[in-house]
N, C-alpha and C positions, 0 to 999 in steps of 0.2 A: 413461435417459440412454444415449447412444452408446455401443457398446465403446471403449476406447482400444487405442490400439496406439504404444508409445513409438515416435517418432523414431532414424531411424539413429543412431551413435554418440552414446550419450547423454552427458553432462556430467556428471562424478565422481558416473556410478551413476543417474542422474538423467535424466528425455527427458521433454520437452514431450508433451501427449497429442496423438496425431494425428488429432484429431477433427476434421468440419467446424468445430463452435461454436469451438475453440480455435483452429484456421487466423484464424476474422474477427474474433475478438475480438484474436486479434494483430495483423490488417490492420486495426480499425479505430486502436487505441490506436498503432501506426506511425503513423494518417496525421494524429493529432492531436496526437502528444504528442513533445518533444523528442527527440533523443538522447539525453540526458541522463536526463529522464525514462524514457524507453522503456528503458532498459539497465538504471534502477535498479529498475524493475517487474519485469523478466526476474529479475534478481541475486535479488528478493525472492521469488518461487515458487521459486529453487531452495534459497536459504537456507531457507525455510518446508520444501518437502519435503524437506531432508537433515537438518534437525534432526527432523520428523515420524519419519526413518525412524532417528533414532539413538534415539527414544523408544519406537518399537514403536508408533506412533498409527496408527490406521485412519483415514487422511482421501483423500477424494477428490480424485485429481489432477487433473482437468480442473475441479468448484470453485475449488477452491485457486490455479490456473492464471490463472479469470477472474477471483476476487477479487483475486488480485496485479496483474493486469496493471490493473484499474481503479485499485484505491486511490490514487491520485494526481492521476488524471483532472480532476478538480475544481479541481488549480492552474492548467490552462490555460487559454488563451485564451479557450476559449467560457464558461468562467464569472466574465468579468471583471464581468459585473453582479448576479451574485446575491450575497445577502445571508447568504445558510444557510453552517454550517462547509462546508471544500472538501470534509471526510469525506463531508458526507452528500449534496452535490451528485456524488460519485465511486459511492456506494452508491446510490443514486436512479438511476445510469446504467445501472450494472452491473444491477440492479434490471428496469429499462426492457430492457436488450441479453436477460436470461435469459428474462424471458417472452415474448421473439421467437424464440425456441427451443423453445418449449414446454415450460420447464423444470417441475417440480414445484411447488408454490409454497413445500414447506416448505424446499425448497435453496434456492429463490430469497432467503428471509429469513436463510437463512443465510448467505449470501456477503453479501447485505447489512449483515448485523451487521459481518463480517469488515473490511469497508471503514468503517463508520461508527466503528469502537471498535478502530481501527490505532492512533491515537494515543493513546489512554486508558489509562493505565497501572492494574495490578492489577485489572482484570478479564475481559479477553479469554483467560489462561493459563487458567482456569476453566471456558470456553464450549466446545462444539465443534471438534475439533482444526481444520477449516480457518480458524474464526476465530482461536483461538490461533497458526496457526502461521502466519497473513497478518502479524501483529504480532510473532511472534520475526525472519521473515525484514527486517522494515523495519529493527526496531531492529538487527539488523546488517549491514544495509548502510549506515545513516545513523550509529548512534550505536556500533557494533562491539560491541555485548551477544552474547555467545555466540562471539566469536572464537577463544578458544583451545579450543572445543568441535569444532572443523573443523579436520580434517586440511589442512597446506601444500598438498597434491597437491588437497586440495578446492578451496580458496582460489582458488590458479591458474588451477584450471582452469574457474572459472565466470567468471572475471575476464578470463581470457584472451577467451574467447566472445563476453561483455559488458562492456566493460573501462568503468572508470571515468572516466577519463578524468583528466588531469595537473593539475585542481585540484577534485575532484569537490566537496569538503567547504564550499567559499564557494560552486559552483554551487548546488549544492542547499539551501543557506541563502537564497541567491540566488533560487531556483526559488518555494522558501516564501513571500519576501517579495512579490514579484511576484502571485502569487496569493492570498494574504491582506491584502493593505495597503489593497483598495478595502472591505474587511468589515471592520475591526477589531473591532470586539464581538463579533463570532465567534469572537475568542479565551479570551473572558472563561472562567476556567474551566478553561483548558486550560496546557500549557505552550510554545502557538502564539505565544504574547503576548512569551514571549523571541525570536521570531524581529522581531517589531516594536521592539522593544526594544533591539535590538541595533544595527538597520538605521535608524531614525526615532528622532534623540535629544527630537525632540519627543514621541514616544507615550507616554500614560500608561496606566498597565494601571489595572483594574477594582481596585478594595476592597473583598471581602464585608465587613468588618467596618463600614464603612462604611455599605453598601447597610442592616445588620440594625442598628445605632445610627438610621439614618436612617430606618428602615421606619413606614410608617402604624402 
């Protein structure tokens, strides 16, 4: 992999790698993904690596970089036709971007997992700190898990940079529904299915108990 070299003033201890790969994996998710999107991709690489570095974890920052900025990829526009969860259309991407780089292939599955099992609770803490720490940094930016673990002067200052914006928390539910409501069965499973749920008083979620009463 490239050397990095942090970016000037970095953000509460923290700087984006200045690698080629990290420059176009930011140009490309800018020129796909919303404000909204794109500031809570950033928010979540820096969440991921200040909680990494309150842990003592050895993860790579330019991974962890490109898993963040993807894991979301999948709600936008370009995949209003697929059928697969958006994780893994986001991880197939990032997947696709790394080995135009020539990455290794065993990083390559790594940052893949990171992206696929963001949302899947109780297993990614287990895995590979960049996969673990692509899912601590989502779940606090989206759901505030790990808030009072960051110092004010943190908070601020990664907010400041990439701010949220004055109603992030119905955006990004928002964001959700928008990109999941043409897949609903892609939910099945997950806890995706309360974003439909929420937004579609007509959606009905899936019934394992159901599916296994009713099984051949």
């Amino acid at each position: 992999m490239e050397d990095e070299v942090a970016i000037p003033n970095p953000i509460a201890g923290v700087g984006i790698p200045a690698s080629r790969m990290a420059r176009e994996a930011t140009q490309l998710v800018r020129d796909t993904e919303s404000d909204l999107l794109f500031h809570h991709s950033t928010r979540v690489y820096f969440w991921g690596a200040l909680a990494g570095k309150r842990k003592g974890l050895a993860f790579d920052p330019e991974l962890l970089y490109v898993a963040a900025m993807f894991h979301d990829i999948g709600l936008t526009a370009r995949y209003r036709d697929s059928q697969l969860r958006f994780e893994v259309d986001g991880a197939n991407a990032a997947r696709e971007f790394l080995r135009g780089h020539g990455i290794r292939e065993a990083e390559v599955e790594r940052v893949w997992a990171a992206v696929a099992l963001h949302t899947t609770p109780g297993i990614p803490e287990h895995m590979h700190p960049e996969i673990a720490l692509v899912q601590a940094g989502a779940a606090m930016d989206v759901l505030g898990r790990g808030y009072h673990d960051l110092t004010a002067e943190q908070r601020e200052a990664v907010i400041a940079a990439y701010p949220r914006g004055s109603d992030f928390k119905h955006e990004m539910i928002e964001a959700f529904y928008q990109g999941m409501k043409h897949r609903p069965d892609s939910t099945f499973g997950t806890f995706n299915d309360d974003i439909l749920a929420f937004k579609d008083p007509s959606f009905r979620r899936g019934d394992l108990c159901s599916i296994i009463l009713g099984s051949h």
